[in-house]
C-alpha positions as CSV (number, residue, x, y, z in Angstrom):
1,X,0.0,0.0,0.0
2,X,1.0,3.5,-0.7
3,X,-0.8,6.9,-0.9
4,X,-2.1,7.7,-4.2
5,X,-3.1,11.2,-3.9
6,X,-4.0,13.9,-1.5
7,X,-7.2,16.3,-2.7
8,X,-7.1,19.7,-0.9
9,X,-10.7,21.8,-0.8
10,X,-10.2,25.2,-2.4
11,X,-12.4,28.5,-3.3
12,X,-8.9,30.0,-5.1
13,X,-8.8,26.9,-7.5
14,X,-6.7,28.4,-10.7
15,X,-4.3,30.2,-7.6
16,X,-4.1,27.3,-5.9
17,X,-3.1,25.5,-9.4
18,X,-0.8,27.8,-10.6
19,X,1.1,27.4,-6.9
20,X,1.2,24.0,-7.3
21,X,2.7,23.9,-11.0
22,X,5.5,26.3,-9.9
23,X,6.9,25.4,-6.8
24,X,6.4,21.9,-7.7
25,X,6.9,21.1,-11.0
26,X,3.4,19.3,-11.1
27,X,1.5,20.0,-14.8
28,X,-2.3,20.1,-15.1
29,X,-3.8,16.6,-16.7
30,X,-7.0,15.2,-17.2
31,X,-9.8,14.2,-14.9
32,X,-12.2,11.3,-15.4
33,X,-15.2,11.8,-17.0
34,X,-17.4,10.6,-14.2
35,X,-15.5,13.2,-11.4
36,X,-15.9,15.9,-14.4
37,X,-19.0,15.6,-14.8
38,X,-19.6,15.8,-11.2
39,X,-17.4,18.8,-10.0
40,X,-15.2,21.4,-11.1
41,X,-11.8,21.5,-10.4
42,X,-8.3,20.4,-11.4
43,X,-5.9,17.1,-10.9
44,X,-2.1,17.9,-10.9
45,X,0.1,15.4,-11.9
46,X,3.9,14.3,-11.5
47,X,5.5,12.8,-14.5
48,X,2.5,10.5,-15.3
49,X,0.6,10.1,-11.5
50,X,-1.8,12.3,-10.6
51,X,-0.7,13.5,-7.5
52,X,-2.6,16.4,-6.0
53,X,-6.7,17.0,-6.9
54,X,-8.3,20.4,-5.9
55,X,-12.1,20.8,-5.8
56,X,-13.9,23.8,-4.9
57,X,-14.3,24.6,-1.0
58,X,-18.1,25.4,-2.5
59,X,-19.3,22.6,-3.4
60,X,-19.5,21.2,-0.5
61,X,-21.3,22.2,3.0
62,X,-21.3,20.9,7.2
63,X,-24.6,19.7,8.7
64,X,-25.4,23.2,9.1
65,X,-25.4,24.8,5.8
66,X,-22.3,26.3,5.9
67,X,-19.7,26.1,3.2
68,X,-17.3,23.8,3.9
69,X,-13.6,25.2,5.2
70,X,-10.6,25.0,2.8
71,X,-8.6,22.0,4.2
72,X,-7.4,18.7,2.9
73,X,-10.2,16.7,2.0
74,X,-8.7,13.1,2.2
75,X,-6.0,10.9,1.2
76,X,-6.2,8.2,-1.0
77,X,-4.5,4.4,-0.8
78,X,-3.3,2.6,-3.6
79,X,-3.9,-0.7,-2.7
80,X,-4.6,-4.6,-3.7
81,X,-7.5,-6.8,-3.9
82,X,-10.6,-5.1,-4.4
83,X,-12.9,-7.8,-3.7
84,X,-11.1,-9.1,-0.5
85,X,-11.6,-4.9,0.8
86,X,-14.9,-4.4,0.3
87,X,-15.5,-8.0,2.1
88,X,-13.9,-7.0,4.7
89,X,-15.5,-3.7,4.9
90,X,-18.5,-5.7,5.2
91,X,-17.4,-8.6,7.8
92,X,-16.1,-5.4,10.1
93,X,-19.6,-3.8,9.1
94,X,-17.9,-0.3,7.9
95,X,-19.9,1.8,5.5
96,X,-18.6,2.3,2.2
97,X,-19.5,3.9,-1.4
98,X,-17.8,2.7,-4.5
99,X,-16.7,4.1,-7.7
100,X,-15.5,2.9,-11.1
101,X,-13.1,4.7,-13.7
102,X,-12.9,2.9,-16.4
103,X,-11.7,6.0,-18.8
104,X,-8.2,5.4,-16.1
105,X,-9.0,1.8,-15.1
106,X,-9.8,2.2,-11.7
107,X,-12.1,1.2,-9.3
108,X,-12.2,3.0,-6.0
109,X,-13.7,2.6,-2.3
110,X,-14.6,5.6,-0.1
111,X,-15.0,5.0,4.0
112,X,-14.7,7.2,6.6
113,X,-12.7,7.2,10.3
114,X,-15.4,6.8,13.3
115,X,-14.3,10.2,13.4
116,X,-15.8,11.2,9.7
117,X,-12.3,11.4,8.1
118,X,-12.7,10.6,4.8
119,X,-10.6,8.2,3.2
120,X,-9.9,7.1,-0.5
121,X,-8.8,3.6,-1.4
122,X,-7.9,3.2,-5.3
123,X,-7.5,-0.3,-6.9
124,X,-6.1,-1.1,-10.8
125,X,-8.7,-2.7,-12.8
């Protein structure tokens, strides 16, 4: 297992960008259709890996109503065995949503911390 990517919640997207594509060398790739269809925002990538995603602070909102602070949303696992995860999400009872990529071949398992952290766990195929 290693981390995949980090996504960081944003209202100053393109400055936010541009900070990342100059002090780091990172260049602006593409996003899969299913996230870009979904939200705006921009994935910033290191030689071929997308490496850091940044979505608007905006889009989202706490239990109150109030837009959501800029902060790092969540990090993301690159991991093995897709089906042997999710079953034992399920055996430990842990809520999960699941997403395919095919345009990147990926398949992908959001849970979160008792706490509410979100976490990202990415799979090939």
């Amino acid at each position: 297992m290693h981390i995949d990517h980090t996504t960081l919640r944003t209202d100053h997207l393109e400055e936010t960008r541009d900070f990342f594509i100059q002090v780091f060398n990172l260049v602006e790739g593409p996003r899969p259709a299913a996230i870009a269809r979904a939200m705006p925002g921009h994935w910033l990538y290191w030689k071929d890996t997308p490496l850091v995603h940044l979505i608007p602070s905006s889009f989202y909102h706490d239990r109150n109503g109030n837009a959501a602070a800029e902060a790092i949303d969540h990090t993301a696992f690159f991991m093995e065995d897709y089906e042997g995860f999710k079953q034992r999400l399920t055996d430990l009872k842990i809520k999960f949503s699941s997403m395919d990529l095919p345009d990147i071949g990926q398949r992908r398992i959001f849970l979160r911390t008792p706490t509410g952290i979100l976490l990202e766990t990415v799979f090939r195929g």
